[in-house]
C-alpha positions as semicolon CSV with decimal commas, in nm:
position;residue;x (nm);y (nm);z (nm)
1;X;10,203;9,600;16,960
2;X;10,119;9,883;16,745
3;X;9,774;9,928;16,674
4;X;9,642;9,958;16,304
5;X;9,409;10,225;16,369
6;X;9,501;10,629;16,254
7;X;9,618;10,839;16,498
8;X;9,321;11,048;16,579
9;X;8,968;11,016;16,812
10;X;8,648;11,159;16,792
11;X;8,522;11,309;17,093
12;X;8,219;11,551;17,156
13;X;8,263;11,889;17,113
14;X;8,058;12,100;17,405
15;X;8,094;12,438;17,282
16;X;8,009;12,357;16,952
17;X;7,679;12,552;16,950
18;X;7,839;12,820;16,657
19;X;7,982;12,536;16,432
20;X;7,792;12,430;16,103
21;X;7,851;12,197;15,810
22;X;7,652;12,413;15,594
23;X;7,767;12,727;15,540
24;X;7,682;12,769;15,186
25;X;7,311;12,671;15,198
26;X;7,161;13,009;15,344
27;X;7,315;13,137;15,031
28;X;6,966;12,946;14,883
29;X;6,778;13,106;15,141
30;X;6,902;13,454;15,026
31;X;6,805;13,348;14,646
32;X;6,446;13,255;14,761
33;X;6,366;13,598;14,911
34;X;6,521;13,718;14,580
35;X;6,333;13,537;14,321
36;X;6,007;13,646;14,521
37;X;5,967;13,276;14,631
38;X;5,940;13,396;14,986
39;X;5,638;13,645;14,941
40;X;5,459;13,387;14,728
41;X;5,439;13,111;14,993
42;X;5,333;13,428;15,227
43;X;5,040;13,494;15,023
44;X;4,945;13,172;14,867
45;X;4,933;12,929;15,141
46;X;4,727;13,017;15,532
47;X;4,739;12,651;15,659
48;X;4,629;12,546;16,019
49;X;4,915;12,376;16,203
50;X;5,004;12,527;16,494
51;X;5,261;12,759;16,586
52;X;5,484;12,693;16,195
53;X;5,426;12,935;15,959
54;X;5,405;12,784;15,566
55;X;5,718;12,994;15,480
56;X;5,933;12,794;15,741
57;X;5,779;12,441;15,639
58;X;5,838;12,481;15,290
59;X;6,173;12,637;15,304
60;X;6,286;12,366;15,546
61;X;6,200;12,107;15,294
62;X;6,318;12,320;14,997
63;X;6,669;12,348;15,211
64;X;6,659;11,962;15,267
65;X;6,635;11,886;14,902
66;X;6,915;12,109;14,834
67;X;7,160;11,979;15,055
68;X;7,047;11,633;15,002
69;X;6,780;11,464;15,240
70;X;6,565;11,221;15,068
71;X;6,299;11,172;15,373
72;X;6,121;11,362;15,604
73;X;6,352;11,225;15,892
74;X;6,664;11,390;15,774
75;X;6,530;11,760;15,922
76;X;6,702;11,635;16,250
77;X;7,022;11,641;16,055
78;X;6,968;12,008;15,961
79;X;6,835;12,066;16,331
80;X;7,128;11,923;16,529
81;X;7,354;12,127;16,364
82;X;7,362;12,355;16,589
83;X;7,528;12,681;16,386
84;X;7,282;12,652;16,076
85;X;6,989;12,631;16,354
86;X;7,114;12,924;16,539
87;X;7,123;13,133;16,175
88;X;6,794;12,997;16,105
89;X;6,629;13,153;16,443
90;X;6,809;13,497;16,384
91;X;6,670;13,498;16,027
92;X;6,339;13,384;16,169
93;X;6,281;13,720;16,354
94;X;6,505;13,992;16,134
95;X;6,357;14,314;16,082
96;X;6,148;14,272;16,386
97;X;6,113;14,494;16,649
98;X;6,079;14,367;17,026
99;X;5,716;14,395;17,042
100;X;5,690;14,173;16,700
101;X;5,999;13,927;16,819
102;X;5,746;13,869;17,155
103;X;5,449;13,802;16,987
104;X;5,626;13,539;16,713
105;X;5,768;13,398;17,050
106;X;5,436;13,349;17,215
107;X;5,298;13,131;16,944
108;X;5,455;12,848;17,115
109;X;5,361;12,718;17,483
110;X;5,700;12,679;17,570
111;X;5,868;12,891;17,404
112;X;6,076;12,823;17,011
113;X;6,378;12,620;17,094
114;X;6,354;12,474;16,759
115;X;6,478;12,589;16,421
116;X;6,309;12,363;16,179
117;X;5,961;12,169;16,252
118;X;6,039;11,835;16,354
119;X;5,940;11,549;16,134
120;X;5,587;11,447;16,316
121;X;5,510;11,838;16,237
122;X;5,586;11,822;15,887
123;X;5,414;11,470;15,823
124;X;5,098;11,621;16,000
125;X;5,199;11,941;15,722
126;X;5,212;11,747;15,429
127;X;4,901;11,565;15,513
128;X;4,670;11,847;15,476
129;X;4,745;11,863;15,111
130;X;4,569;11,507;15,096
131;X;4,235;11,497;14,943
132;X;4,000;11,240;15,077
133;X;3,725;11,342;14,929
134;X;3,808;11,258;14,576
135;X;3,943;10,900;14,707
136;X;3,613;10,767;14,672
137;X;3,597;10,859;14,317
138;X;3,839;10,576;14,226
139;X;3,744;10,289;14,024
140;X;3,947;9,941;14,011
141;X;4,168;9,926;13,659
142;X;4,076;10,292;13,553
143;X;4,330;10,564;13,538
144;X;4,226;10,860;13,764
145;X;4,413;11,190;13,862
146;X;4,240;11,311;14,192
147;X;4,141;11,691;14,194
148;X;4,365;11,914;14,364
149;X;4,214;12,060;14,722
150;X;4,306;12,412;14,791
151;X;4,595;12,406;14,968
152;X;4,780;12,201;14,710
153;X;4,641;12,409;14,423
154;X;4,767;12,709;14,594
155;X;5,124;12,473;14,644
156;X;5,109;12,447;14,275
157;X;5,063;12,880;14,219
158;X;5,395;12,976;14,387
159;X;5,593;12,796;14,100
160;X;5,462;13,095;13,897
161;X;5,733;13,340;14,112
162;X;6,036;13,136;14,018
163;X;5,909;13,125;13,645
164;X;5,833;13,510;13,662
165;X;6,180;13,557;13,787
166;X;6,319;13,350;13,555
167;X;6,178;13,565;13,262
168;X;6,258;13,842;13,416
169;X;6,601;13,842;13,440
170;X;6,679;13,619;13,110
171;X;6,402;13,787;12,890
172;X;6,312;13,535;12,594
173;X;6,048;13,497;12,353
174;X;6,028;13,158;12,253
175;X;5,933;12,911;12,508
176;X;6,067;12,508;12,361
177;X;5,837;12,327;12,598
178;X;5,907;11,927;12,620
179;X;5,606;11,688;12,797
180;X;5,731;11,345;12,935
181;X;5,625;11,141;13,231
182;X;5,872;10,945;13,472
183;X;5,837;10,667;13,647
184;X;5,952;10,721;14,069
185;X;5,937;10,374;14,200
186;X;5,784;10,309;14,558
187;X;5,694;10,052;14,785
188;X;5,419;10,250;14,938
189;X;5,081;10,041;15,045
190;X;4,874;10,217;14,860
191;X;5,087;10,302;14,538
192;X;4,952;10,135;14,235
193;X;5,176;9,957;13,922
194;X;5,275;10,097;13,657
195;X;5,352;9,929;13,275
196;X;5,638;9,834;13,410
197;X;5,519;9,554;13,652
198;X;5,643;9,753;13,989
199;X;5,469;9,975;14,229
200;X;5,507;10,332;14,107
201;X;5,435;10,707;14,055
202;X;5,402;10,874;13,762
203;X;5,441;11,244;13,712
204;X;5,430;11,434;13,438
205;X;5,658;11,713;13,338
206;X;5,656;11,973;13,109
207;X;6,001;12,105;13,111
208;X;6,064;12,473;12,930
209;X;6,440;12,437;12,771
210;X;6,547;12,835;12,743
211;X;6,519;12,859;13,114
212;X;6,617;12,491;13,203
213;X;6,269;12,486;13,432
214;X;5,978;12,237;13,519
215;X;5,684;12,494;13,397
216;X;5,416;12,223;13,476
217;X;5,452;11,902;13,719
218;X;5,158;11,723;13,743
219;X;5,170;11,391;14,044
220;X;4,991;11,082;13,927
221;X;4,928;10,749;14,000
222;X;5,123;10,439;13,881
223;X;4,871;10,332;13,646
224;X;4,817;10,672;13,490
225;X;4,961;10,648;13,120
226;X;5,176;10,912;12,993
227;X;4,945;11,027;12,728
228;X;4,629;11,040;12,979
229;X;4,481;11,429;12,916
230;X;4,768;11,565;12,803
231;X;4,612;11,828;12,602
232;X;4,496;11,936;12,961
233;X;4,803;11,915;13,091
234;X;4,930;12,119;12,791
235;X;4,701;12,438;12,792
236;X;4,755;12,473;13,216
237;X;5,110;12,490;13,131
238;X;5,048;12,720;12,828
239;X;4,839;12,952;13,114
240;X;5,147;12,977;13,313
241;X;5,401;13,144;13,081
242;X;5,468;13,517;13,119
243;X;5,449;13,799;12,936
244;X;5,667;13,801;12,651
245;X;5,642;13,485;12,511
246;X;5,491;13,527;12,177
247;X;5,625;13,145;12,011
248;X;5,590;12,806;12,174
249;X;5,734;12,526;12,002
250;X;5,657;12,153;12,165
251;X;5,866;11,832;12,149
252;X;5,702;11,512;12,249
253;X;5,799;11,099;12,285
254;X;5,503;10,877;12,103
255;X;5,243;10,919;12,399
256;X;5,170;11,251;12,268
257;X;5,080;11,158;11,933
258;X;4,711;11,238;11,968
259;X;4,478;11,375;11,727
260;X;4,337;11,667;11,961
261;X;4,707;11,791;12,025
262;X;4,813;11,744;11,713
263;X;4,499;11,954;11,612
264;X;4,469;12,168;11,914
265;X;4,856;12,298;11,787
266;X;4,854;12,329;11,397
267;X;4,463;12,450;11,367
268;X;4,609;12,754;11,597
269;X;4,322;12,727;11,868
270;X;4,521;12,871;12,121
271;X;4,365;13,193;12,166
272;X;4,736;13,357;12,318
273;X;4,949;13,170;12,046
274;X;4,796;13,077;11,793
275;X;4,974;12,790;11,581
276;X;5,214;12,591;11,780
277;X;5,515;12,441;11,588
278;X;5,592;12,071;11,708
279;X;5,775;11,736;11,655
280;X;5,640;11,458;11,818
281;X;5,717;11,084;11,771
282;X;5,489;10,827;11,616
283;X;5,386;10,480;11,721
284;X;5,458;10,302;11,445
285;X;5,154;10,104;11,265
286;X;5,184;9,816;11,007
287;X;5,012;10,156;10,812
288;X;5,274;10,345;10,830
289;X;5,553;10,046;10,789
290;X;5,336;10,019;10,380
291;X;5,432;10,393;10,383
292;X;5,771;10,359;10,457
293;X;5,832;10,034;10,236
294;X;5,672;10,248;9,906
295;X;6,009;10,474;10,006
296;X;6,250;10,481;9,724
297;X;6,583;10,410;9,809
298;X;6,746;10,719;9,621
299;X;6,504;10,928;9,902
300;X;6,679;10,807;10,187
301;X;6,940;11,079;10,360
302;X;7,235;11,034;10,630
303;X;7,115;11,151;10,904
304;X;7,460;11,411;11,076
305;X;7,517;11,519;11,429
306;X;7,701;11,806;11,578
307;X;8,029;11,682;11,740
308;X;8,267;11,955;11,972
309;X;8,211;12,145;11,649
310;X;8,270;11,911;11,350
311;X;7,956;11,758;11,181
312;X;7,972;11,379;11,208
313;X;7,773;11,139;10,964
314;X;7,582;10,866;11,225
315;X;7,430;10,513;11,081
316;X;7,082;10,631;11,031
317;X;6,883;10,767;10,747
318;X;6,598;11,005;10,720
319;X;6,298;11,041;10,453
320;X;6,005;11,160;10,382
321;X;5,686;10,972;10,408
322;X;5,389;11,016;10,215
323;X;5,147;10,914;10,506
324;X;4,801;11,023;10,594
325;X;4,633;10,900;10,954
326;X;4,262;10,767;10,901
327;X;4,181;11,032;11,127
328;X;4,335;11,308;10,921
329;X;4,158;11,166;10,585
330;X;3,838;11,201;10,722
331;X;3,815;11,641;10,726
332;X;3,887;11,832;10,403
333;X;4,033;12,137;10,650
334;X;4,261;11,965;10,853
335;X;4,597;12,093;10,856
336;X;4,890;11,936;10,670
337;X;5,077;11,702;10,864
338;X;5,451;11,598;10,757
339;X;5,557;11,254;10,861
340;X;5,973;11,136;10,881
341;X;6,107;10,806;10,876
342;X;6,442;10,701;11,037
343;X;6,592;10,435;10,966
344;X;6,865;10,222;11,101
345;X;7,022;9,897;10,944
346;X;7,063;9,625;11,204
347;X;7,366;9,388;11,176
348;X;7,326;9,047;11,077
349;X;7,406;8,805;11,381
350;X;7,678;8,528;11,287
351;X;7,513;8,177;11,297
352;X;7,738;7,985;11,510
353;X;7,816;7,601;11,407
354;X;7,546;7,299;11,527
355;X;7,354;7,579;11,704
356;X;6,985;7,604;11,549
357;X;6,946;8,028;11,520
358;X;6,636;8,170;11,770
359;X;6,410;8,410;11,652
360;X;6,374;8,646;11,867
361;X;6,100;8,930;11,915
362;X;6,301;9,273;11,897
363;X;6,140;9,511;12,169
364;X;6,121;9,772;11,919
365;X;5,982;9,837;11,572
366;X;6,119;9,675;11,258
367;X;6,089;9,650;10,904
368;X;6,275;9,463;10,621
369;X;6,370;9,692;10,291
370;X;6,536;9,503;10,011
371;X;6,653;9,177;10,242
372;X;6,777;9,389;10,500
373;X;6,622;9,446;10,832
374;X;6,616;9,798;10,968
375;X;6,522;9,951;11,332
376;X;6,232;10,225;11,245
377;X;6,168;10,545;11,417
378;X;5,900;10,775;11,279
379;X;5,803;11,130;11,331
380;X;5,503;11,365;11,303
381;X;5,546;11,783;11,241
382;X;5,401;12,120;11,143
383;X;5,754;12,264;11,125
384;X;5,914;12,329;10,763
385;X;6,310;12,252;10,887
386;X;6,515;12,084;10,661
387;X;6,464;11,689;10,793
388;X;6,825;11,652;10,912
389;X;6,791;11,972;11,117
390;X;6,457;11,889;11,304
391;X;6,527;11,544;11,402
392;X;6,853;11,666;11,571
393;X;6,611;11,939;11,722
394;X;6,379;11,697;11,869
395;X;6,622;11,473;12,021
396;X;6,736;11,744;12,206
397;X;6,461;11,675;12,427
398;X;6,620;11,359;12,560
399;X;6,907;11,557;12,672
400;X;6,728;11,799;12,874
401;X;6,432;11,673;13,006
402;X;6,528;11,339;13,067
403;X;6,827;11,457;13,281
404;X;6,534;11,657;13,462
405;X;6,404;11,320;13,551
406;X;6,707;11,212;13,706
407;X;6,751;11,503;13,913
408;X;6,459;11,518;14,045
409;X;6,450;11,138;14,123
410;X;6,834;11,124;14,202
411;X;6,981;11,477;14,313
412;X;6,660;11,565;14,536
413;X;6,399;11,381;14,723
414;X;6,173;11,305;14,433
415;X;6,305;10,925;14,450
416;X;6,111;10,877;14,782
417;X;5,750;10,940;14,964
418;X;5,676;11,032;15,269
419;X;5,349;10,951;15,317
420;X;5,064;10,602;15,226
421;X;4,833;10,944;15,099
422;X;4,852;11,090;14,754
423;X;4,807;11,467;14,853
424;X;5,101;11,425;15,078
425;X;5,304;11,284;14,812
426;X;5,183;11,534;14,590
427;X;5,283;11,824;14,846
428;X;5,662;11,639;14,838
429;X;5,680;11,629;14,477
430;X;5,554;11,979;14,446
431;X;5,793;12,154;14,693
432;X;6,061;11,893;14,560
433;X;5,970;12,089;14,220
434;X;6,033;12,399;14,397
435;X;6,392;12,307;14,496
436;X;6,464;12,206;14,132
437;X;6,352;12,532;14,014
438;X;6,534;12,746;14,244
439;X;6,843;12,516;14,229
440;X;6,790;12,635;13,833
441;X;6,742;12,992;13,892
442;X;7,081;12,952;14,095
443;X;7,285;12,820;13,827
444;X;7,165;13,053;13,563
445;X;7,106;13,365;13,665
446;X;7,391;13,378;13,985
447;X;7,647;13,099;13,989
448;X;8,018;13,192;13,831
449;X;8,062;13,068;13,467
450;X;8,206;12,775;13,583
451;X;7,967;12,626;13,757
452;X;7,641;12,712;13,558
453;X;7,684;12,330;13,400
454;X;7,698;12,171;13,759
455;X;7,510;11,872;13,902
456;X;7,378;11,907;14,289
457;X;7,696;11,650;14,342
458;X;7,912;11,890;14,235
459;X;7,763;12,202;14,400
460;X;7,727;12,022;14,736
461;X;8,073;11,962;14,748
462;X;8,163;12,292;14,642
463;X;7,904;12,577;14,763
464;X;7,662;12,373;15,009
465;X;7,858;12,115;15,219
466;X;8,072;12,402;15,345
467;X;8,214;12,380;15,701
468;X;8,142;12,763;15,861
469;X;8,107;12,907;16,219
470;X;7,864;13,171;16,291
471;X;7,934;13,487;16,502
472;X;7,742;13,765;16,634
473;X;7,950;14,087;16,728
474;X;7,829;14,391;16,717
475;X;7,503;14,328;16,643
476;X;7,586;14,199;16,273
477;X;7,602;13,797;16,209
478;X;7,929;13,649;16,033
479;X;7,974;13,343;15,856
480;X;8,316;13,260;15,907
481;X;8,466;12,951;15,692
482;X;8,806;12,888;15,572
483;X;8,977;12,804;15,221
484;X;9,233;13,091;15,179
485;X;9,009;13,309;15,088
486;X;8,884;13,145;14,790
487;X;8,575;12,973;14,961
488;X;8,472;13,330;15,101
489;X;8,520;13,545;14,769
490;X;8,290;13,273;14,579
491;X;8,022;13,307;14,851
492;X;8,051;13,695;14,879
493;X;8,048;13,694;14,461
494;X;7,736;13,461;14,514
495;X;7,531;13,746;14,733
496;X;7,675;14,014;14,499
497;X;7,491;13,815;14,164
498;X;7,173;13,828;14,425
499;X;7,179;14,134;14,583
500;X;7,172;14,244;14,222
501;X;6,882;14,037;14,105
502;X;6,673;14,217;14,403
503;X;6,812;14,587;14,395
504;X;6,951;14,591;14,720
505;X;7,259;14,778;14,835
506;X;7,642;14,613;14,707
507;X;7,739;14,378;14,964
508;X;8,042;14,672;15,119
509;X;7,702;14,879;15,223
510;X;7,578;14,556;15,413
């Protein structure tokens, strides 16, 4: 009888010790020592567990998020394959001389037969980050962020090295800076719920567009709404931009419609930058719906998007609202603010026959001009754009930082938690953060044209997930893979883009 199954079997390969799956990834190792990522964990971080160094930790879990793992048990996938592992111990002890290769190998009882810290090691890691202290300063139904201890402060510093790098090597003067939280749903114990009636964590980002980088990440709690000290939020991220920046522009949803940002940026009380242009949604108030209805209709303009090119009339309008917040009223010196409707008519639903019609609540704001009903959107600024221009201009922040969200949630390991204690989940998200940013730094500044626009999916399957075996002859190491060449010329173009970035020798003199 002939048997349904494919001609083929697996069996266990013994000599298998040079083989590895990922033959791309130290190419992200290479990048880190590049964008100065390496020194920065060097000096930033002296932890206490024994015999791992921070560097090796971190760039473990950096490496996991690139090539995928979600949880703190996936290291064993890195560490049973056994030709990355191999790599990883010659890069652990390159440069040394024998005296300095004994001494790193004495820091373990036994001996290092490991290449990455095995997941008890790295829970036991993370866990230091965890702030127990500042646990007992929470209160029952009040929104708290817990103060940072000094190792996860110090977590938080080495970001600066990617940014630096990124400025660096892409000089730009205008930093577009767009603050949103996200919602990372858990089932953790001890994770509290968010608006949204599930357990949850809820960080917020502030995502800097020119470079395509998280400048500020800040881990919160569930219950923590967006808006909560986000003025805060904003001037630490305002701390850590370089040199050169000399205008910041800010794009916000509704929670940052506050009166101290809103003042904080047009007064110009930033000592460094003085007034801050911005466009930040409104929540809409049965004030501002008076405002809108006083509106005549000869004021209203089509709003027009940019289409591959051609400029495309959409099925919203745009005006000008004469609107002044009670707040506002109440100084003679405070700045001008300019307020935008949009507008968008909503179509009648047909009635159907000896079916009563339901009124329904709409989840979103309304208003009725002339006997038709309209979806409203509204819109607070300091910038003098023509209105058409700066709405399309702010709602470039959905397309950026919300796909940030995703990645981080979807791509990498920012979807799942480690650990029932904040400061452990904090450390994740943090050196999750770090993966995102390098990933960045990768695409932009190294990666071939064509894949500067790539997802992880894409670069995994292309760059990463690479099947390789690694040689040493003649005291050099070798990475061979196959692909007709191709696969090897994009890697060796790869090193060439970051050998660059760092000054070192062209890859012939290697």
């Amino acid at each position: 009888m002939k048997t349904p199954l494919l001609p083929f079997q697996y069996i266990n390969g013994e000599n298998s010790c040079s083989l590895t799956s990922f033959a791309g990834l130290p190419l992200y190792t290479e990048m880190a020592i590049a964008s100065g990522l390496f020194t920065a964990i060097e000096k930033e971080l002296q932890s206490k567990i024994r015999g791992w160094k921070d560097l090796q930790v971190i760039m473990s879990l950096i490496l996991l998020n690139i090539a995928g793992g979600d949880c703190v048990d996936d290291i064993e996938r890195f560490e049973s394959d056994r030709g990355l592992s191999n790599l990883i111990l010659e890069i652990d002890t390159h440069g040394m001389n024998r005296q300095q290769r004994r001494a790193y190998e004495r820091r373990w009882r036994k001996g290092k037969t490991r290449a990455f810290p095995s997941a008890s090691v790295i829970r036991r890691y993370l866990e230091q980050f965890h702030n127990e202290e500042e646990e007992k300063c929470r209160k029952k139904g009040i929104a708290f962020i817990p103060a940072h201890n000094e190792l996860l402060q110090s977590l938080i510093n080495v970001q600066c090295s990617l940014i630096n790098c990124a400025q660096k090597n892409n000089d730009s003067d205008v930093a577009t800076l767009d603050q949103d939280a996200t919602l990372s749903a858990t089932h953790k114990r001890t994770a509290l719920y968010c608006y949204e009636k599930h357990k949850a964590y809820q960080p917020f980002n502030t995502y800097w567009a020119e470079h395509g980088l998280l400048l500020h990440s800040e881990f919160r709690d569930g219950n923590v709404p967006a808006g909560f000290e986000q003025l805060r939020v904003l001037q630490e991220s305002l701390q850590r931009l370089p040199l050169g920046i000399k205008k910041v522009f800010i794009r916000s949803d509704s929670a940052g419609c506050q009166k101290d940002i809103l003042r904080y940026s047009a007064r110009g009380d930033d000592e460094r930058f003085g007034i801050i242009e911005f466009a930040i949604a409104i929540k809409i108030s049965q004030a501002f719906k008076k405002a809108v209805s006083l509106v005549d209709d000869a004021a209203w303009n089509p709003i027009y998007k940019e289409v591959d090119g051609m400029r495309i009339k959409t099925n919203q309008e745009w005006a000008e609202v004469c609107f002044v917040p009670n707040w506002a009223a109440c100084c003679k010196n405070e700045p001008d603010y300019r307020h935008i409707a949009i507008r968008e008519k909503l179509k009648k639903q047909p009635e159907l026959d000896g079916i009563e019609p339901i009124q329904q609540e709409l989840p979103f704001p309304t208003i009725h001009i002339n006997q038709a009903q309209y979806k409203l959107f509204g819109m607070v600024t300091n910038r003098t754009l023509p209105g058409n221009e700066l709405i399309n201009w702010h709602r470039e922040r959905c397309g950026h930082s919300e796909k940030a969200h995703s990645i981080e949630k979807s791509d990498l390991a920012g979807g799942k938690f480690p650990s029932n204690k904040f400061g452990a989940n904090a450390a994740w998200w943090q050196i999750m953060v770090l993966a995102f940013n390098l990933n960045s730094l990768m695409k932009t500044l190294i990666m071939p044209k064509h894949m500067k626009t790539k997802r992880l999916k894409a670069l995994r399957f292309n760059v990463i997930s690479i099947a390789g075996r690694f040689i040493q002859h003649a005291r050099g190491l070798f990475i061979k893979v196959d692909g007709k060449n191709k696969t090897a010329n994009l890697f060796n173009q790869i090193r060439r883009g970051i050998y660059q970035l760092m000054n070192a020798p062209p890859l012939e003199a290697i």
